[in-house]
BAKOL-23206 format. One line per 3 residues: their letters; for each residue x, y, z of N, C-alpha, C, CB. Coordinates in steps of 0.001 Angstrom, whole numbers, plus 500000, padded with zeros to 6 digits. Glycine has a CB too. Example, Ala and Ser with C-alpha at 12.3 -4.5 7.8 and 13.67 -1.06 7.14 Angstrom:
# BAKOL-23206
as> 513190:494310:507800:512300:495500:507800:513200:496700:507800:511308:495527:509046; 512850:497750:507080:513670:498940:507140:512900:500030:507870:514084:499402:505725
END
This chain:
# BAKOL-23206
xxx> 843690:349839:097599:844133:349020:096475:843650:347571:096623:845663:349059:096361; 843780:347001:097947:842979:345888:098062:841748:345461:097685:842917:345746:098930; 841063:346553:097965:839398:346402:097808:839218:346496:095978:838380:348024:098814
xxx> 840267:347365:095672:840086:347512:094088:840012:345803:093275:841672:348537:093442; 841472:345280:093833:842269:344539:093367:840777:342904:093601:844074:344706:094379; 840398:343154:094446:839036:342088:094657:837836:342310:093796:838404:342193:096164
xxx> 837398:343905:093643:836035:343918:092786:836780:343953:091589:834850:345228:092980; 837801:344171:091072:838186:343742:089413:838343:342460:089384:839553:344336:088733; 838980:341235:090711:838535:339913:090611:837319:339864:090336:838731:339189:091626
xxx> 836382:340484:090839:834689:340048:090714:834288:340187:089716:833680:340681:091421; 834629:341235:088965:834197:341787:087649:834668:341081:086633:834564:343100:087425; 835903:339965:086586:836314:338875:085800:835286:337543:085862:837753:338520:086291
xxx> 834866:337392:087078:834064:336493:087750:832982:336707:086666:833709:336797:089385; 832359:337979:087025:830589:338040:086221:830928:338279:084745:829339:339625:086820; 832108:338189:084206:832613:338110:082548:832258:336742:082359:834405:338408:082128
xxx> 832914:335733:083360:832634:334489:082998:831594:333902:082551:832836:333953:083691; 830858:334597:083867:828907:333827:084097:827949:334672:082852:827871:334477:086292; 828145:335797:083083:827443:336915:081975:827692:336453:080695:828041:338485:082012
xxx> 826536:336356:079729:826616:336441:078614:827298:337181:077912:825847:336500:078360; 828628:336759:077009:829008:337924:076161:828887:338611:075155:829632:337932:075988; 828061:339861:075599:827988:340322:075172:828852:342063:074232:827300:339897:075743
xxx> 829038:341998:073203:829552:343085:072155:829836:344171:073260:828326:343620:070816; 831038:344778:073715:831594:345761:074624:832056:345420:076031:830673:346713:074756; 831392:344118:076463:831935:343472:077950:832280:341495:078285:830471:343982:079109
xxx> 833920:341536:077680:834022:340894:078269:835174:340216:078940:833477:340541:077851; 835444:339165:079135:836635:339167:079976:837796:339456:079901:836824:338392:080295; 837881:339631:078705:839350:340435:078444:839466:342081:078307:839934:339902:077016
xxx> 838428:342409:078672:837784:343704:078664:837806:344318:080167:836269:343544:078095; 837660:343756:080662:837701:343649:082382:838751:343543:082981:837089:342607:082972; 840025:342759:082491:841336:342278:082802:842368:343921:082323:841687:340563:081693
xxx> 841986:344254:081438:842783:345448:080437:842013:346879:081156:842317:345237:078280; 841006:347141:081933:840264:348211:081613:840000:348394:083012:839080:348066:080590; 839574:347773:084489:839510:347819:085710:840767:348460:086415:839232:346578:086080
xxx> 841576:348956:085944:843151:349221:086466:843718:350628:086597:844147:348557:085489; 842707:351449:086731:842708:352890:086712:842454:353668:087873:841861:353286:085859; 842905:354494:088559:842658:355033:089850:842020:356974:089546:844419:354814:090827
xxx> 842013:357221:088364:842077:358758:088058:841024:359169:087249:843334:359190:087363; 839506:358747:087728:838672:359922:086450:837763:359884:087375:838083:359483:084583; 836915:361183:087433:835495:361438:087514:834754:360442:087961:834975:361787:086383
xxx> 833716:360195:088843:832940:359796:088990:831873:359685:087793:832788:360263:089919; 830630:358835:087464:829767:358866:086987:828998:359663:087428:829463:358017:086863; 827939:360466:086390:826778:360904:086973:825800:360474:087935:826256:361066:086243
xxx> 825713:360575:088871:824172:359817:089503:823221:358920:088846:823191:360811:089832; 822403:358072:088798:821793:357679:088121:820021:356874:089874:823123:356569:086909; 819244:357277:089286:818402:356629:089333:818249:355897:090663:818489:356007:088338
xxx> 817333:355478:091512:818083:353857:092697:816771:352840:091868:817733:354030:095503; 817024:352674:090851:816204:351320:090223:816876:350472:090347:815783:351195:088864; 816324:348921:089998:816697:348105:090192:816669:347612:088625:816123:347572:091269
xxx> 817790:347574:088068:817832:346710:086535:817734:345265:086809:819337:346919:085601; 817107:344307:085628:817309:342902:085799:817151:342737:084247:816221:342027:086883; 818001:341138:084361:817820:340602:083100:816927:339628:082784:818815:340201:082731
xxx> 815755:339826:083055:814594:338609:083462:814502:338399:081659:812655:339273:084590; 814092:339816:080902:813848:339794:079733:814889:338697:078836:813882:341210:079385; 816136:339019:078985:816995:338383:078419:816703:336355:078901:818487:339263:078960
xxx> 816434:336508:079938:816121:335158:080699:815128:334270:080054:815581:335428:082100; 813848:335183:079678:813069:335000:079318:812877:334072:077802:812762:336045:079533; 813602:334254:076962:814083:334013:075830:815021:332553:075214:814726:335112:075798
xxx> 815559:332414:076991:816835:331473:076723:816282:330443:076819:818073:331479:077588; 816792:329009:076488:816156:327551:076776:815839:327681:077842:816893:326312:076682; 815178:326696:078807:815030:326203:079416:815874:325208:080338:814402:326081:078935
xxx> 817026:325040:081267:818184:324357:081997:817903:323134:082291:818592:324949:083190; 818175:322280:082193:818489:320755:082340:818938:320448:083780:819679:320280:081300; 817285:320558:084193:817351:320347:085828:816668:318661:086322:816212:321807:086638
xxx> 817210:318254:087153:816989:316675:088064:815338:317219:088931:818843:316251:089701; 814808:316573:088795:813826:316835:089705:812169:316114:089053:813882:318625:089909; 811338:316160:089638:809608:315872:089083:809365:316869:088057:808263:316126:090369
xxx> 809029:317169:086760:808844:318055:086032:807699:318607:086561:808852:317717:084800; 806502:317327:086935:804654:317390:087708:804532:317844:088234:803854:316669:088347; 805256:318175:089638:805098:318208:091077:804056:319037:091148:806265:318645:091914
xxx> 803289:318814:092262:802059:319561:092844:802924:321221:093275:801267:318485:094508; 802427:322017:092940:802513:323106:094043:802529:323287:095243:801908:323678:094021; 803231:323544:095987:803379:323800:097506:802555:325215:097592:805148:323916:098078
xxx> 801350:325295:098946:801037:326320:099125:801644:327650:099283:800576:326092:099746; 800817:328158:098726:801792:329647:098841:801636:330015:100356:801140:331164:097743; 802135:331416:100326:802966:331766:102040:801123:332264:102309:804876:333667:102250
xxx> 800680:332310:103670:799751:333152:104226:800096:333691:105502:798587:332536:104313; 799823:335062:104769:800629:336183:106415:799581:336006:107322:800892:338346:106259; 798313:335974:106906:797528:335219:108235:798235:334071:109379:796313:334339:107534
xxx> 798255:333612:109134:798842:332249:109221:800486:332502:109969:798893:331509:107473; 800824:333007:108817:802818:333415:109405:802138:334131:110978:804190:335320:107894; 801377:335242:111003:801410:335885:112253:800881:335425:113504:800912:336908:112097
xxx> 799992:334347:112925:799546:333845:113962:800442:332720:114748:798358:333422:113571; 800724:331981:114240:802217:331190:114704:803218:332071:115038:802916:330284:113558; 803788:333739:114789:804656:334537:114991:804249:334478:116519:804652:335843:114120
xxx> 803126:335174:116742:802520:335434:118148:801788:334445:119120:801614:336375:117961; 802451:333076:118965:801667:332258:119694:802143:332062:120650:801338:331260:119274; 801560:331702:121618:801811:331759:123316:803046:330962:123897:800476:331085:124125
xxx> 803011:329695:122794:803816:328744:123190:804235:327508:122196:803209:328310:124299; 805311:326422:122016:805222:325728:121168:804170:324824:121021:806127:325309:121144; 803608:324352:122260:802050:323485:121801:801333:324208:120980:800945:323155:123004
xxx> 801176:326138:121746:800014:326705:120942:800167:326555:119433:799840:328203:121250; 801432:326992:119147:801787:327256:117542:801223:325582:116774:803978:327625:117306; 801451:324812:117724:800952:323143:116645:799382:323031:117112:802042:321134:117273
xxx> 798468:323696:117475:797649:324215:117824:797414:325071:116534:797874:324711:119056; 797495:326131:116371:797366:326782:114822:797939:326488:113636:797696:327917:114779; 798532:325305:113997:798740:324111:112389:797643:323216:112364:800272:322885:112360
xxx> 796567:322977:113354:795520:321974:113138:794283:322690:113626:795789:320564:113910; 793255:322534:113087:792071:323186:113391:791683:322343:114568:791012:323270:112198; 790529:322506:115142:789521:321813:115800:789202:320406:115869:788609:322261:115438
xxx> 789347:320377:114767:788297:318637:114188:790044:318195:113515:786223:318890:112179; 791168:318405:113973:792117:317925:113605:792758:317884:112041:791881:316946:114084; 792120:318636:111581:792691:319325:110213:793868:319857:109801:792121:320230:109954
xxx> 795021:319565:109089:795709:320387:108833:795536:322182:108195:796231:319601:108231; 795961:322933:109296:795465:324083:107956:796694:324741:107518:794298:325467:108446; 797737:323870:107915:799277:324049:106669:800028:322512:106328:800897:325221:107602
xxx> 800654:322583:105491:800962:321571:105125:802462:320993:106633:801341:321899:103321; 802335:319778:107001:803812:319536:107171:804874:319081:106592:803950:319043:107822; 804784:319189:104827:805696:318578:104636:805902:319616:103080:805432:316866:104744
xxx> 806929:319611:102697:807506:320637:101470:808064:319667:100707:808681:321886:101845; 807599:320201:099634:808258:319353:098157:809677:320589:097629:806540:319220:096428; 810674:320160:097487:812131:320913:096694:811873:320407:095538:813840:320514:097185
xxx> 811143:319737:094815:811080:319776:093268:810589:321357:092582:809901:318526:092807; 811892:321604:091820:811868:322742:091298:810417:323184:090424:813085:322719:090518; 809830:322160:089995:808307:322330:089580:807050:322908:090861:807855:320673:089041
xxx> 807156:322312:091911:806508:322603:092969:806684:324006:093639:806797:321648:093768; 807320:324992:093010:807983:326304:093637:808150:327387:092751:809344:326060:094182; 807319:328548:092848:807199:329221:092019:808059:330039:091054:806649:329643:092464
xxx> 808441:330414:090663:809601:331363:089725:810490:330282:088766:810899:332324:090934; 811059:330975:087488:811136:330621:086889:812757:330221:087288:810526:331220:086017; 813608:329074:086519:814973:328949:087054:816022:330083:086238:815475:327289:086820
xxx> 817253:330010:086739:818254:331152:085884:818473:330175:085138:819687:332004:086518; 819796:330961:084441:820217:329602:083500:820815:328504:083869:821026:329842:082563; 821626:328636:084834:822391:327635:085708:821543:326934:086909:823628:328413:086364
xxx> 820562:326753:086843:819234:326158:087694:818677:326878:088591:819448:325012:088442; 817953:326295:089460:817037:327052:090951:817539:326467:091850:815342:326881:091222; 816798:327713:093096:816767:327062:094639:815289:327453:094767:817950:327808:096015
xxx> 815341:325945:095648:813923:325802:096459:814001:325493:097987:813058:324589:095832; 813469:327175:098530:813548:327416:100056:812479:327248:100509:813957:328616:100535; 812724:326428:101784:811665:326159:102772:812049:326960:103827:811482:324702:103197
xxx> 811305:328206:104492:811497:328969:105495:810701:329432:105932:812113:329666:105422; 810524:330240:107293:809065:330040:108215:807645:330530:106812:809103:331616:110080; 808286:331345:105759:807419:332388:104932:806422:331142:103873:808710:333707:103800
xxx> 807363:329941:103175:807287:329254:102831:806688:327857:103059:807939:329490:102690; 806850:327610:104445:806698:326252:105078:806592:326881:106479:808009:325055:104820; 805064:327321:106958:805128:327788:107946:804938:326819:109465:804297:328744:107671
xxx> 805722:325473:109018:805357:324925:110194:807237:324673:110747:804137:323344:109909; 807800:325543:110341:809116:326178:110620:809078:326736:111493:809651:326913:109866; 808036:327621:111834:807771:328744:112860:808399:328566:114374:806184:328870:113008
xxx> 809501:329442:114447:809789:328754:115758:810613:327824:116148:808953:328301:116117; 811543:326891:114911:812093:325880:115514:813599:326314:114584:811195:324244:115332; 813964:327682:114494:815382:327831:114474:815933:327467:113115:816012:326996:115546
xxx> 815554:326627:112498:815795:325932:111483:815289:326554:109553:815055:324629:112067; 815817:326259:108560:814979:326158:107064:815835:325309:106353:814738:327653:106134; 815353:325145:105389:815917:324071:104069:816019:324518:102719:814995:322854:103839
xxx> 816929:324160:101826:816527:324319:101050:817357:323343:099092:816473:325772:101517; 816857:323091:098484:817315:322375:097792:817565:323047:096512:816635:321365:097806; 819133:322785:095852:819656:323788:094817:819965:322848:093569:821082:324671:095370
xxx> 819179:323232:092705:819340:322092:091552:820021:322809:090268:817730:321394:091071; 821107:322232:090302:821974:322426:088832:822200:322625:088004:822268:322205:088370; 821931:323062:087263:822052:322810:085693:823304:322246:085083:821871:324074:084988
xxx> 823676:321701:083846:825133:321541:083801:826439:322888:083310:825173:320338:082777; 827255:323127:084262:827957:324290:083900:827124:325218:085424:827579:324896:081926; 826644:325177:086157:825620:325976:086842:826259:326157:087835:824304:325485:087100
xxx> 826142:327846:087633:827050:328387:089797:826096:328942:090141:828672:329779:090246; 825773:329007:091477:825397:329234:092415:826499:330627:093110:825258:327854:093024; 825898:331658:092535:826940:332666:092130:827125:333658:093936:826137:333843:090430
xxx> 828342:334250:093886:828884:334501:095504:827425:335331:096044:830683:335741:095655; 827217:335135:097483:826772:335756:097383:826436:335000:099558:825957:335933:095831; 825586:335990:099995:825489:335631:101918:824054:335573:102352:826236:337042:103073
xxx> 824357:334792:103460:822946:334834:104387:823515:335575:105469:822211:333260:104952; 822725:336587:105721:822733:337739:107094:822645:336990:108449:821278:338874:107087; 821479:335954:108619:821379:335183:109791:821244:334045:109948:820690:335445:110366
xxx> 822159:332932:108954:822171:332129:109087:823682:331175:108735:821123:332068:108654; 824128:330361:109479:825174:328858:108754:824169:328112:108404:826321:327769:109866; 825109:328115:106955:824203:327162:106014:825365:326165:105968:823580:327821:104334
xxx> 825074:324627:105875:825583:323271:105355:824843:322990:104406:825606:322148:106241; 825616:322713:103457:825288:322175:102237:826051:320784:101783:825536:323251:101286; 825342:320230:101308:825514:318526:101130:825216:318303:098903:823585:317425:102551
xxx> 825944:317711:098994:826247:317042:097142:825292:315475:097698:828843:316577:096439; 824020:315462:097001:823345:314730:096967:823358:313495:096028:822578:315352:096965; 823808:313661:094803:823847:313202:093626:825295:312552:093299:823446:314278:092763
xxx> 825288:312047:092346:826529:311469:091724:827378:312561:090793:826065:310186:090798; 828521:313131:091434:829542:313951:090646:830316:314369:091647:829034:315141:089778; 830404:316085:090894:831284:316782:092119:830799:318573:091989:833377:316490:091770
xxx> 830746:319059:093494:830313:320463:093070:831631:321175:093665:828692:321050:093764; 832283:322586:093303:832863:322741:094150:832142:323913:094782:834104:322764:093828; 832468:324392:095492:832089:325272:096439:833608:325795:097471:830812:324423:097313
xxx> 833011:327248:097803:834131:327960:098332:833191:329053:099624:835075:328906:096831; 834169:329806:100268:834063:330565:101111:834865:331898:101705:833962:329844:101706; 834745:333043:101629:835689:333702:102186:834622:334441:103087:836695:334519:101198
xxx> 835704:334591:104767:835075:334907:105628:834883:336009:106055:835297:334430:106255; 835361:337090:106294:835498:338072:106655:837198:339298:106511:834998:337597:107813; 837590:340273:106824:838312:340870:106393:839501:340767:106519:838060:341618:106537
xxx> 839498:339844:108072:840452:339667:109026:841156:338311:108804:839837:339786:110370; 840149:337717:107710:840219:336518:107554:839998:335615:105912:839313:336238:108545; 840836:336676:105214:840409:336827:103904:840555:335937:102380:840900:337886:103775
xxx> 841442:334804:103277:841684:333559:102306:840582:332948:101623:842266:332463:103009; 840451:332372:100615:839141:331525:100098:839527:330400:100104:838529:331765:098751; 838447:329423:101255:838564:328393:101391:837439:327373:100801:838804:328407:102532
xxx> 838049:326597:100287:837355:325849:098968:837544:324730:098660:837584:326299:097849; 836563:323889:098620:836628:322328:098393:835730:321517:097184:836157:321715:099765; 836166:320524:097178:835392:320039:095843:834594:318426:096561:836842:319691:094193
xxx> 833439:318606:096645:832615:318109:097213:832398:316891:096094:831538:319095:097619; 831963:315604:096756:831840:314582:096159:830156:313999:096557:833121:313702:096566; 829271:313014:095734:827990:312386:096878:827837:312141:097832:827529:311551:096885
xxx> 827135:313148:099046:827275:312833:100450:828302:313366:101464:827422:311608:100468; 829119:314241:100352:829992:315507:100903:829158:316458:101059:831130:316059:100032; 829703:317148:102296:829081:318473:102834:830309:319486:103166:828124:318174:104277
xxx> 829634:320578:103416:830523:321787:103710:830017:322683:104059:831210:322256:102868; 830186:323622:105501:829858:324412:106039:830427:325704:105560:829989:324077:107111; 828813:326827:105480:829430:328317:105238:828854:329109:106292:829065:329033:103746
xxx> 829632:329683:107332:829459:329622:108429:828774:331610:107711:830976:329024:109665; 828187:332139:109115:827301:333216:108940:827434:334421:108233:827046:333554:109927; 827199:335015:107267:827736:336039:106962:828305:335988:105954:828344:336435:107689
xxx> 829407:335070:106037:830208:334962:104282:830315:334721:103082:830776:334581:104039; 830689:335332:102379:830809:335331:101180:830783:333873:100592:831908:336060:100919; 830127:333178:100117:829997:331953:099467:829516:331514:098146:829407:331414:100120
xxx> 829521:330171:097421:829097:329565:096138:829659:328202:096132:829570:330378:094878; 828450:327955:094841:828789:326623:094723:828819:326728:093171:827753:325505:095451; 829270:325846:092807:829527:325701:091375:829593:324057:090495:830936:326430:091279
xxx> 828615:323830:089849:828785:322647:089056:829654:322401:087875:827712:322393:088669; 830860:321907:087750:831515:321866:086679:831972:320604:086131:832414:322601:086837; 830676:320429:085371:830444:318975:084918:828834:318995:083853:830275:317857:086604
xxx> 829104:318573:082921:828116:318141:082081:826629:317778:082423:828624:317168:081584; 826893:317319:083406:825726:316373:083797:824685:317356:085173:826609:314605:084518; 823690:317203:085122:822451:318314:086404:823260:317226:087955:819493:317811:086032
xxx> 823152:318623:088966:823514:318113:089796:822384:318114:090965:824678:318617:089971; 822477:317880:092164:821137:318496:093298:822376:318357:094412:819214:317233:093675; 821770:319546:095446:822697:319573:096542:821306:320408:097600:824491:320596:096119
xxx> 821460:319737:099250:820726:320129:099996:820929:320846:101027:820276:319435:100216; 820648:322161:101276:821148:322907:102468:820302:323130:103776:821475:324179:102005; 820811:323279:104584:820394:323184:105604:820975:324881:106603:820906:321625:106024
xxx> 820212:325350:107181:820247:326986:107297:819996:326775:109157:818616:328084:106122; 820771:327507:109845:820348:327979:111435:819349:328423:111564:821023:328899:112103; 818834:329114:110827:817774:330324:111372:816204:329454:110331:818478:332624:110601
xxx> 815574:329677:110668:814216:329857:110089:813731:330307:108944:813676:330459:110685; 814589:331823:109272:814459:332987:108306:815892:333754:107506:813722:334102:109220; 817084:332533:106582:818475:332781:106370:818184:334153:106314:819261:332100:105126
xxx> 817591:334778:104851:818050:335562:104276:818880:335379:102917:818543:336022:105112; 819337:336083:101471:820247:336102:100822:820224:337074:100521:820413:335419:100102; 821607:337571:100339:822452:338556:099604:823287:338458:098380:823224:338924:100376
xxx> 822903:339206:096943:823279:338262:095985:824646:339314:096191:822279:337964:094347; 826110:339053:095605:826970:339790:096308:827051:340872:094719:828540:338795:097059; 827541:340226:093697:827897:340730:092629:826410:341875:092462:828239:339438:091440
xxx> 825057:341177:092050:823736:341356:091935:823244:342921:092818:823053:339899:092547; 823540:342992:094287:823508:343790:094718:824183:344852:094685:823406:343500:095314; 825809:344399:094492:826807:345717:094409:826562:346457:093256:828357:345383:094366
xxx> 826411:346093:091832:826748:346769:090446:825235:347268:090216:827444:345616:089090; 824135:346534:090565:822680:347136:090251:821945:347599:091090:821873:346383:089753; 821820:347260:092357:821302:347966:093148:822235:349476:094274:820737:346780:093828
xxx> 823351:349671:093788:823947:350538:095189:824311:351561:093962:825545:349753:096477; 824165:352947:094616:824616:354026:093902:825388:353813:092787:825245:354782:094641; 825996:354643:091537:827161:354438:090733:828330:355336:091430:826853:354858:089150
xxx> 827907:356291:092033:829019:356942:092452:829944:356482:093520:828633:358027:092762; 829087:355442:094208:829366:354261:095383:830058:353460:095024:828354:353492:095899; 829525:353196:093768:830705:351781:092950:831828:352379:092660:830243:350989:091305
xxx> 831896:353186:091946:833163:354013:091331:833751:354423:092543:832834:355366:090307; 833732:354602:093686:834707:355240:094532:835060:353666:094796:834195:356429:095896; 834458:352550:095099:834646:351219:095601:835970:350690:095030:833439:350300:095227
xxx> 835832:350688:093479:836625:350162:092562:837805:351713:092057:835452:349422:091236; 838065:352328:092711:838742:353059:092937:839017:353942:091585:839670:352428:093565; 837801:353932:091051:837595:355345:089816:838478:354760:088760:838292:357227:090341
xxx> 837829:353496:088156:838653:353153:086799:838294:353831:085728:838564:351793:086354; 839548:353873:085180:839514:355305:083776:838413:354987:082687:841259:355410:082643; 838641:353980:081938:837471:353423:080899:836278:352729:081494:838065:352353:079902
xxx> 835330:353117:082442:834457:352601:082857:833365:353890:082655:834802:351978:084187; 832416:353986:081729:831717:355169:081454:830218:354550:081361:832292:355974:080063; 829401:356069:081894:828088:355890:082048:827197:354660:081019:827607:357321:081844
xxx> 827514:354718:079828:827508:353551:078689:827445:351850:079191:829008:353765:077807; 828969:352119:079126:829162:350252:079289:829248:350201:080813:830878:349383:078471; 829231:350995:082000:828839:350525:083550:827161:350486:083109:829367:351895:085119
xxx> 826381:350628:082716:824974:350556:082196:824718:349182:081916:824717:351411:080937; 825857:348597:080591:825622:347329:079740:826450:346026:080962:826590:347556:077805; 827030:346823:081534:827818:346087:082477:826543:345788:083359:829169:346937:083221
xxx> 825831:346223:084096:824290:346026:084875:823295:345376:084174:823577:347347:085226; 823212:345084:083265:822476:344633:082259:822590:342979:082282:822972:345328:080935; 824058:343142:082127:825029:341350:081337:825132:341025:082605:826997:341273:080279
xxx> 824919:341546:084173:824894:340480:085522:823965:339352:085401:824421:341216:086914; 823897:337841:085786:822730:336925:085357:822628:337045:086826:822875:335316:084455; 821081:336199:087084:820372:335739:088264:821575:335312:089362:819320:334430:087842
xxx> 821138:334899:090025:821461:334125:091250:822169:332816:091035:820230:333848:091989; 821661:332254:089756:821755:331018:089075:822174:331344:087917:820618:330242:088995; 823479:331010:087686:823944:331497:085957:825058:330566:085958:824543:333399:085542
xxx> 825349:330833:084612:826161:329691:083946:827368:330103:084173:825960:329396:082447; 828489:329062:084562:829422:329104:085278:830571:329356:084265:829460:327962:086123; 831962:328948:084278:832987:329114:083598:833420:328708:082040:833647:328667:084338
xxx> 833828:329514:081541:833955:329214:080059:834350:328213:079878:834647:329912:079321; 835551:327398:080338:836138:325784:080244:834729:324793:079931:836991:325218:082024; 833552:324851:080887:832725:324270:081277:831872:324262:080294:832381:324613:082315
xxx> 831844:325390:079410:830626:325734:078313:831375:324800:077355:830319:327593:077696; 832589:324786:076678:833586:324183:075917:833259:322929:075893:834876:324359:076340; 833424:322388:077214:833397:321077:077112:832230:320226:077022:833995:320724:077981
xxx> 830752:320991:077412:829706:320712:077534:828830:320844:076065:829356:321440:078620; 829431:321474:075353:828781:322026:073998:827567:323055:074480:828100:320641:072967; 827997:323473:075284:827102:324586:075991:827064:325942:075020:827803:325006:077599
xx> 825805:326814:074034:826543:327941:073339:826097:329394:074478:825866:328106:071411; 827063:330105:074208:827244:331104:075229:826567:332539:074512:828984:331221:075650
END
């Protein structure tokens, strides 16, 4: 009942962020998640649905950053492997400079969301620097990465496998951000970060950040490992893992049918989606 009583929290959660759309939404989720007695769904497929199409269509997010910025080189697995397998830390700065003292990677990374390939969600981008990205990472434990806002914009739950990430409110406002740790330890702990506030999400857990404020925000993280990782939490559970997996998860709710668990996979947004209805209201944000 616990585990139920959390993914029907979640499923209120992605009502919020998800576009509403005709058959799913938050009051739809609140009335209809509360069932312990039908059938499983049929099997379906292990594809991966996305709403890029729908993405595709929408404005453009009201992000802080260089619109210009140069491109940052793309990743070269040449390159990644050869620094993977180098003898030693001189060698590896050794295969960042040629012969005649050349750079043949960059040392330095631009986080302007222009400089980094893919397009933003609706609620803005992240721009990661990690050994794949900025291969003069290689080796020193460490990545970066910079998360730019939109107004109304979460940074929706979701984990790094091998890394504590700190994250810092760069800008003038407030983001909040939260955490829940593990099973044993299941409170959500959550603060509302101010310019030059930070907050640690220590390895593994469940985390987000959230802008709830009118105005684009920027916030900078900072990762243990080289190589975090993300796990989108909502993103992965409802579209990528079996249906028959979900339905036993959420403990076989009665009105949840092959149909709208379909449109329900559909209406999940990116990584980056627009945050709470209050926020759209007040922003003249249309949903």
């Amino acid at each position: 009942m616990r585990q139920a009583a959390i993914f029907a929290s979640l499923l209120v959660t992605i009502a919020y962020s998800a576009p509403q759309n005709e058959g799913w939404t938050h009051e739809w989720a609140r009335s209809n998640l509360i069932s312990s007695s039908t059938p499983p769904l049929p099997p379906r497929p292990m594809d991966t649905l996305s709403s890029s199409s729908a993405a595709a269509s929408a404005p453009t997010p009201q992000l802080l950053g260089n619109p210009n910025a140069k491109l940052n080189l793309p990743p070269n697995a040449k390159l990644s492997a050869d620094l993977l397998t180098a003898s030693s830390a001189s060698a590896r700065m050794q295969v960042l400079k040629d012969a005649e003292g050349n750079n043949t990677a960059d040392f330095k990374f631009d986080l302007n969301p222009s400089a980094n390939p893919g397009a933003p969600g609706l609620g803005g981008k992240l721009s990661l620097a990690n050994r794949a990205t900025f291969p003069a990472l290689t080796g020193l434990g460490t990545a970066f990465a910079g998360l730019f806002f939109a107004p109304c914009g979460l940074n929706t739950p979701h984990i790094h496998p091998r890394a504590t990430e700190v994250f810092t409110l760069v800008t003038e406002g407030t983001i909040t951000a939260g955490f829940v740790y593990e099973n044993t330890f299941s409170m959500e702990i959550s603060e509302n970060l101010t310019q030059f506030q930070g907050m640690a999400f220590p390895q593994g857990s469940i985390h987000w950040q959230l802008n709830n404020e009118c105005t684009p925000q920027v916030g900078i993280a900072g990762f243990s490992d080289e190589d975090p990782g993300a796990s989108s939490v909502a993103q992965n559970f409802f579209q990528n893992t079996r249906d028959d997996i979900v339905q036993a998860s959420l403990g076989f709710p009665a009105q949840i049918t092959a149909e709208n668990f379909k449109q329900l996979e559909q209406n999940i947004p990116r990584a980056f989606a627009l945050g709470i209805k209050d926020c759209y209201a007040r922003c003249g944000i249309a949903q």
